[in-house]
RODO-2510 file (C-alpha; in nm, 4 decimals, decimal comma):
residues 339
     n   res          X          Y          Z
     1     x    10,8192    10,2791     6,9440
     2     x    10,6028     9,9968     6,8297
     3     x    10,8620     9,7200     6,9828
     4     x    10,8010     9,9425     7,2932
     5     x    10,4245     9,9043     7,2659
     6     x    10,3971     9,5455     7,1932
     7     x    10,5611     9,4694     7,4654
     8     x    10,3785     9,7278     7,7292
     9     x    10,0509     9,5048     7,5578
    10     x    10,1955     9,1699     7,6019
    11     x    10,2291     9,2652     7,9579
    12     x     9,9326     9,4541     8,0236
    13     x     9,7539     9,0848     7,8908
    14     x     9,9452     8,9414     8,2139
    15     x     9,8186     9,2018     8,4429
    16     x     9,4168     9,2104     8,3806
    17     x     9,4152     8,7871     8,3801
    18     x     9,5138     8,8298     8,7439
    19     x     9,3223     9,1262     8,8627
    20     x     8,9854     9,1903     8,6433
    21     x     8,6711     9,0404     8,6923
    22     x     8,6770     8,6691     8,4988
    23     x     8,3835     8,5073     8,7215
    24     x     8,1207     8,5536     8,9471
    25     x     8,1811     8,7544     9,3436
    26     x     8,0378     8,4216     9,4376
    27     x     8,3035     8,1948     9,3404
    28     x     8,5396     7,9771     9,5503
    29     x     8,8834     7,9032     9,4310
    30     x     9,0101     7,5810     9,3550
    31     x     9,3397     7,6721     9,5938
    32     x     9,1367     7,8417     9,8000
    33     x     8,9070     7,6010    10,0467
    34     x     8,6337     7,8463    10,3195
    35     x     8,8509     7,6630    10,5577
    36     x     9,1485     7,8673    10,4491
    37     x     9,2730     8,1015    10,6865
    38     x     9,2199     8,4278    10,4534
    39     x     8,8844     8,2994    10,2491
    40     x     8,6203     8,5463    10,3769
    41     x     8,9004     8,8399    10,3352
    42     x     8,9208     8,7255     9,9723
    43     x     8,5716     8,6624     9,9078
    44     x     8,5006     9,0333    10,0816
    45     x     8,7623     9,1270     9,7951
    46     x     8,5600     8,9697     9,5198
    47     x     8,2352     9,0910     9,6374
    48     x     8,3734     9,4681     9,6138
    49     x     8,5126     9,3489     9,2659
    50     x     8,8382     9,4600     9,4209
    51     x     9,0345     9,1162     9,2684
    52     x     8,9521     8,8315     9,1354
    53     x     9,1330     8,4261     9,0428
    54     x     9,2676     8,3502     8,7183
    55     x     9,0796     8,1773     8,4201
    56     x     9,1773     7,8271     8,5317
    57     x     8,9859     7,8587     8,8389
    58     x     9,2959     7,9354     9,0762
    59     x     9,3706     8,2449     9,2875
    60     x     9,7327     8,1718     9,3019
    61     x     9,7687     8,2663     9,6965
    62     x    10,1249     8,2687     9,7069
    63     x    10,1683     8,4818     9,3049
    64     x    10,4035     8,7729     9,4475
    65     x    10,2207     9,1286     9,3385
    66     x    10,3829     9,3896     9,1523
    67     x    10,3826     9,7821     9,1829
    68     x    10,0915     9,7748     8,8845
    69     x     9,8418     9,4879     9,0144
    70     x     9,8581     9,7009     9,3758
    71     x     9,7270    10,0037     9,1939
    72     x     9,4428     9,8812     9,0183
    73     x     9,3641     9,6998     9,3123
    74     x     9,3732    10,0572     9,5278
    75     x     9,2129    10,2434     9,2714
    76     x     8,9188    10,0166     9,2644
    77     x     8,8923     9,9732     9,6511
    78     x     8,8730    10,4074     9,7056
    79     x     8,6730    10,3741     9,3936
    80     x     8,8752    10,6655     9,2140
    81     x     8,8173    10,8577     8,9186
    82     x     8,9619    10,6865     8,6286
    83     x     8,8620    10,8186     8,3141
    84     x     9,0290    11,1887     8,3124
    85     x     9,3843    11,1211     8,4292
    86     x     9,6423    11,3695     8,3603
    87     x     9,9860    11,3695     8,2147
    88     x    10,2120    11,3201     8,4392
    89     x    10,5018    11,2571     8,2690
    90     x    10,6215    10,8377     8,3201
    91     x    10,9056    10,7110     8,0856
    92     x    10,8049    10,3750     8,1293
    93     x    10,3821    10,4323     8,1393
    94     x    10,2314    10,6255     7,8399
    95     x     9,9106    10,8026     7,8763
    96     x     9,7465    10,5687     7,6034
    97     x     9,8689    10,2662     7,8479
    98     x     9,5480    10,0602     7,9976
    99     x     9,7552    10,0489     8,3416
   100     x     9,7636    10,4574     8,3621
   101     x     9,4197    10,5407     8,4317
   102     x     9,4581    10,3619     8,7608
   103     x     9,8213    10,4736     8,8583
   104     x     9,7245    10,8514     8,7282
   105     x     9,4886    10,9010     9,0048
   106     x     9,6953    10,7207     9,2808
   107     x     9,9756    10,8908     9,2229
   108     x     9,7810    11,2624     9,1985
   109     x     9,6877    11,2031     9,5220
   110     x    10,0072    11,1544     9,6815
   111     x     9,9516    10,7919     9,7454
   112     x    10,2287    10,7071     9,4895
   113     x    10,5310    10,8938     9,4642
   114     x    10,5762    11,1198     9,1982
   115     x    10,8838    11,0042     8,9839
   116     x    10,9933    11,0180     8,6321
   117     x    10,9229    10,5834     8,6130
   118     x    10,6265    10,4509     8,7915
   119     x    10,8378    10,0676     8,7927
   120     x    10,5174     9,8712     8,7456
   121     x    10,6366     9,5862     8,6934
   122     x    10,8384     9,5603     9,0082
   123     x    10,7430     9,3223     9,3393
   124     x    10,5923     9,5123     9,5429
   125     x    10,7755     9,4727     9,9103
   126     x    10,5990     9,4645    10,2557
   127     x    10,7514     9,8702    10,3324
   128     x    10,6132     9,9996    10,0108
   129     x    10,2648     9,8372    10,1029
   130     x    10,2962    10,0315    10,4028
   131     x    10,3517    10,3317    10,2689
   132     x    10,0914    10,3189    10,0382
   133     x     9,7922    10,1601    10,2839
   134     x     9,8769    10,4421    10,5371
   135     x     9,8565    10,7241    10,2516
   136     x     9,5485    10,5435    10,0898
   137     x     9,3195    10,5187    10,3923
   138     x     9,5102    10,7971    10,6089
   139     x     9,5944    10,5911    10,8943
   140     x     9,7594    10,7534    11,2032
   141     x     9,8332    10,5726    11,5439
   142     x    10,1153    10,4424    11,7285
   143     x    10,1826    10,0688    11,8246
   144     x    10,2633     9,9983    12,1863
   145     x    10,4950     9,7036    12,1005
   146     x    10,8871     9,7157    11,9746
   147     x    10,9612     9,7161    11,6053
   148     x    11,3262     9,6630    11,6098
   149     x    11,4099     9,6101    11,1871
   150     x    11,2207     9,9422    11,0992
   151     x    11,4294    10,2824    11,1588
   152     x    11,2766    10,5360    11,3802
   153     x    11,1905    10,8442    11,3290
   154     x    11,1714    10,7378    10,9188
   155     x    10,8104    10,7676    10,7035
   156     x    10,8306    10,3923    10,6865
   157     x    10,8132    10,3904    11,0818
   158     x    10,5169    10,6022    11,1010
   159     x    10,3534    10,3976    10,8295
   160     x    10,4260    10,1104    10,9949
   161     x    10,3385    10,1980    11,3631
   162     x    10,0070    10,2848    11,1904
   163     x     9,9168     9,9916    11,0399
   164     x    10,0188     9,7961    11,3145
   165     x     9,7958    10,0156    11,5772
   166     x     9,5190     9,9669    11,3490
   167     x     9,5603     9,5775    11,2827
   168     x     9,6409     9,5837    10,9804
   169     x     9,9549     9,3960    10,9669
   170     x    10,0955     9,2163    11,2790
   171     x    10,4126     9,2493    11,4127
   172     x    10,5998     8,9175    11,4648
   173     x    10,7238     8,7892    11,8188
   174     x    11,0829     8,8899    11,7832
   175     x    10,9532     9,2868    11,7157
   176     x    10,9844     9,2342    11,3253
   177     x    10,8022     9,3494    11,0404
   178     x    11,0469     9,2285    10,7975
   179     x    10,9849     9,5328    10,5325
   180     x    11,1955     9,3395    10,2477
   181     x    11,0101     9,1022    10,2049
   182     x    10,7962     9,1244     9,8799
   183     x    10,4476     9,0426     9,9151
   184     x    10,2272     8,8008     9,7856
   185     x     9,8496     8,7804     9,6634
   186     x     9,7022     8,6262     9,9748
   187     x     9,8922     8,8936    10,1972
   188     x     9,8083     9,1875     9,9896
   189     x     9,4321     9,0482     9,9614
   190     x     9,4326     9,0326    10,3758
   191     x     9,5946     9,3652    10,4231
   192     x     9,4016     9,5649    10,2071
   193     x     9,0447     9,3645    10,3116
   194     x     9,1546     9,4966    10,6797
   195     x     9,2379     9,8759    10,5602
   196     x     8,8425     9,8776    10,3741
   197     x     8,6618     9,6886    10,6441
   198     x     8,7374     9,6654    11,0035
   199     x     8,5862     9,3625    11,1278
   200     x     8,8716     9,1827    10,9209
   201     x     9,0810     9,2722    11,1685
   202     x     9,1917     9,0396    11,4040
   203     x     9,1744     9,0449    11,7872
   204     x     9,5120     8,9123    11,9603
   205     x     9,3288     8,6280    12,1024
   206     x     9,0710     8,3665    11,9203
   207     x     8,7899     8,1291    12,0563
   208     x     9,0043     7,8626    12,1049
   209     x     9,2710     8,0082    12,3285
   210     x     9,2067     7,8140    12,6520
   211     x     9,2387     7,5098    12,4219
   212     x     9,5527     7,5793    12,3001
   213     x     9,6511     7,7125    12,6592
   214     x     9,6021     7,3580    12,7553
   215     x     9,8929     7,2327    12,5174
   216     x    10,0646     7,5181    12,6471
   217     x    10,0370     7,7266    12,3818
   218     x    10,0156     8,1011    12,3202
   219     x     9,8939     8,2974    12,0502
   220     x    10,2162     8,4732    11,9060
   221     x    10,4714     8,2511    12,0413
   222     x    10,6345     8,0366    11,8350
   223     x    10,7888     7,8183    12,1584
   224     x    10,5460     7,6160    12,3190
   225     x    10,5832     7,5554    12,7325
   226     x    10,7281     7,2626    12,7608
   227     x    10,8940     7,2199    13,1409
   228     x    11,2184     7,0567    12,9543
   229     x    11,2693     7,3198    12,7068
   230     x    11,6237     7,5088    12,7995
   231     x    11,7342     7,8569    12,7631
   232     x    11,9789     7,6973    12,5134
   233     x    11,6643     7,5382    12,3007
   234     x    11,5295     7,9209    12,2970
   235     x    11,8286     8,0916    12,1548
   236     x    11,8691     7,8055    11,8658
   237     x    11,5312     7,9189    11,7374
   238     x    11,4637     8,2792    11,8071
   239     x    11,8843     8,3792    11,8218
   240     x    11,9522     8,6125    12,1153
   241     x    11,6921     8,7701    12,3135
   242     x    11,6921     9,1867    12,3204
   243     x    11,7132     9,1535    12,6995
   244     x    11,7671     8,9192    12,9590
   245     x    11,6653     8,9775    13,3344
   246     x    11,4992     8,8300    13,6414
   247     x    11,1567     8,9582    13,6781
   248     x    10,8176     8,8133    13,7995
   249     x    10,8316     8,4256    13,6765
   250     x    11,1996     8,3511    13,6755
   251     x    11,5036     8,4796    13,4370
   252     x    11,3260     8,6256    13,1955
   253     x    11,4266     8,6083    12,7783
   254     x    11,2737     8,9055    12,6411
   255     x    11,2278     8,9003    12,2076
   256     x    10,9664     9,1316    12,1249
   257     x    10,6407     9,0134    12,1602
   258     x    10,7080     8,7232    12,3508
   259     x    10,8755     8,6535    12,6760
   260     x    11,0150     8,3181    12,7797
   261     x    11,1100     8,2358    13,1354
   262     x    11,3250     7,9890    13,3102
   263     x    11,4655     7,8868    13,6574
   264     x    11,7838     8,0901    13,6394
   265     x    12,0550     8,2742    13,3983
   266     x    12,1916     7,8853    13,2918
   267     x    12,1894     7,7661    12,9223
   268     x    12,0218     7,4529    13,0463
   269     x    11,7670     7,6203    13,2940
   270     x    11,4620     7,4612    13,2035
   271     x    11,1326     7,6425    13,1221
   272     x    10,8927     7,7960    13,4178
   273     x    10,6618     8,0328    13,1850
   274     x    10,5756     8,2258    12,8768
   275     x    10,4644     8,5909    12,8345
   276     x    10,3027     8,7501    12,5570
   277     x    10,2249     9,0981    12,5369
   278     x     9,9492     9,1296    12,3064
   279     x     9,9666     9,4992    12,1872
   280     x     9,5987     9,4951    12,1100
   281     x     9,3663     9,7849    12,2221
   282     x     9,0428     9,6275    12,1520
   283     x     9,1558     9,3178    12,3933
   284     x     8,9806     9,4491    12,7019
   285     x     8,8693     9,2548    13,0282
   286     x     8,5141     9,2509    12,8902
   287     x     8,5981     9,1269    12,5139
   288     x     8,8203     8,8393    12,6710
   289     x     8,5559     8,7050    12,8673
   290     x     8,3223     8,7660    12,5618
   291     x     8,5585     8,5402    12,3597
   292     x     8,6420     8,2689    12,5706
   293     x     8,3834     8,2765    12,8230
   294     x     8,4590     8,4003    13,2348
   295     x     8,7377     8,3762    13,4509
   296     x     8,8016     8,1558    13,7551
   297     x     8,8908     8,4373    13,9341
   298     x     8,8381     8,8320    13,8656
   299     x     8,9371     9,1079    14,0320
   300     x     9,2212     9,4064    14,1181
   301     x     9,5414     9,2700    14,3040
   302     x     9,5975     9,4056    14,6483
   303     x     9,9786     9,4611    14,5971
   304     x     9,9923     9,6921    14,3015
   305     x     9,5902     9,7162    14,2349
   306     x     9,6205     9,5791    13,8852
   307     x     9,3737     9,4322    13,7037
   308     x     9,3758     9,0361    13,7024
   309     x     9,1981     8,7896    13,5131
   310     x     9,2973     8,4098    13,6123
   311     x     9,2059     8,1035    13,3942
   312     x     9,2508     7,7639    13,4707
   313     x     9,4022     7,5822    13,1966
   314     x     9,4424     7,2557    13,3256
   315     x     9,8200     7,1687    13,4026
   316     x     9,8703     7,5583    13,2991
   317     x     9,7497     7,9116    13,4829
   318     x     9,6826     8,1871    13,2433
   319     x     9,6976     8,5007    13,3789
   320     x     9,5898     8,8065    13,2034
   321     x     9,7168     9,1804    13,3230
   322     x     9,5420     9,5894    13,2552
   323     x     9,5396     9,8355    13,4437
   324     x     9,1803     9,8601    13,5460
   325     x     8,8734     9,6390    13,4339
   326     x     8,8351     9,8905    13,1517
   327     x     9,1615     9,8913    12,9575
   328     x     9,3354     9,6652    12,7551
   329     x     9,5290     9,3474    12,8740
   330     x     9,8834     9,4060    12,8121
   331     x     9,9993     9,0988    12,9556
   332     x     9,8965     8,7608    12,9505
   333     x    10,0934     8,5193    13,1424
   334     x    10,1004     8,1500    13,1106
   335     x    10,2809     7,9747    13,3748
   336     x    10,3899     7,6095    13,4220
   337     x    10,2657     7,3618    13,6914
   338     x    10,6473     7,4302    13,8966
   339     x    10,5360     7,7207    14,0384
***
């Protein structure tokens, strides 16, 4: 029993130097420059006394998190109850543990399964952060995109449909989430700053889109337009498409979020457009031209009276598709100078 103890305390010593308060909600990392991509999500974090660094000054983005570090970190973001948790029974997590006031209350609520070990010291993966995010902040919604490695019909579907309706995590251009994959600090940080505060998360399209429309760039697609880019260049990187078909633009290569287009069914057809179908609900006609300023041309199309936003991006049109000037864009087209 004591070799059992000493070790639960030489662990428990790892656990709070990553997650308790060391420093003040003011501090900046040393790995962690307010240029970086996920600073104000971490600093948002820190400010709630969610999480903070290590003693050495570092946040250690890229630590992975395990099953225990995610609780504390949940119980303190719903700001539960700790001090009266029950029995409930863990092999591997005695009562008198430091960790089980925090897992106690998480898993009482339903937001942890009930089971006879509680595994803390497991990686936690992307699926069982969605699991837990949709139970902790009781997410619902459905994402209008594909999600082809998550199982319908499964409670890891609906968690994940939710969180990606909601923002929370992104699915990528080939329709993955890629549940396996265990997550790290930075990502944990960034998902659960999104579940507590909306405003962290992030519209499909950014300030400098027409800029990077210029280099023929969208946001989501991995494959820039580049007019010598083949059909054959396309499958090397992305693998097979989940359809291919002539549609509006050329012979379309269909992946997920992302649609790349080319003269004709050939391997070495070369590149005509790119489509990417932003799945984003808050991206109306009116918050695009909020964003990146006003069209060159506005207005509903006389042939099938969609919506139709047209930018100039140099060598590049961008054209951006709803179904009235109200709803969201669900396409946004960017098309090379051959047609």
């Amino acid at each position: 029993m004591k070799k059992f103890l000493c070790s639960f305390g030489l662990a428990i010593l790892m656990i709070i130097s990553s997650v308790s308060m060391e420093a003040s909600a003011a501090t900046r990392f040393k790995d962690v420059p307010s240029s970086y991509w996920a600073y104000k999500e971490i600093e948002y974090l820190v400010n709630k006394e969610v999480i903070n660094g290590y003693k050495d000054g570092t946040f250690r983005l890229h630590g992975q998190v395990t099953r225990a570090q995610a609780a504390i970190m949940l119980a303190r973001a719903l700001e539960l109850e700790t001090s009266h948790a029950p029995d409930l029974g863990f092999t591997d997590l005695p009562k008198s543990h430091y960790l089980y006031k925090y897992v106690a209350p998480l898993v009482e609520k339903g937001i942890f399964a009930k089971a006879k070990k509680f595994n803390p010291y497991n990686q936690m993966s992307r699926a069982e952060m969605a699991l837990v995010m949709k139970r902790a902040f009781k997410l619902s919604g459905t994402y209008t995109g594909a999600i082809y490695d998550v199982p319908e019909n499964t409670a890891l579907s609906s968690a994940v449909h939710a969180l990606a309706a909601n923002k929370i995590t992104t699915i990528d251009e080939r329709g993955q989430f890629k549940p396996s994959i265990p997550l790290t600090r930075v990502q944990f940080s960034v998902f659960l700053a999104r579940a507590m505060e909306p405003k962290y998360r992030p519209l499909a399209i950014k300030s400098d889109f027409l800029k990077k429309a210029q280099q023929g760039i969208l946001p989501g697609c991995s494959i820039p337009f580049n007019k010598t880019t083949t059909i054959a260049d396309v499958h090397k990187k992305l693998g097979k498409p989940k359809k291919q078909d002539y549609y509006e633009g050329g012979y379309g290569q269909y992946y997920g979020n992302c649609a790349y287009f080319f003269h004709d069914k050939m391997l070495d057809s070369k590149m005509t457009g790119i489509k990417y179908y932003p799945n984003d609900a808050d991206l109306t006609p009116a918050r695009v031209k909020q964003v990146i300023g006003q069209p060159t041309d506005e207005g509903e199309s006389e042939m099938d009276k969609r919506w139709l936003l047209h930018y100039d991006a140099g060598q590049y049109s961008i054209l951006m598709y709803a179904d009235s000037s109200k709803s969201r864009i669900y396409t946004i087209f960017l098309k090379g100078s051959s047609l």
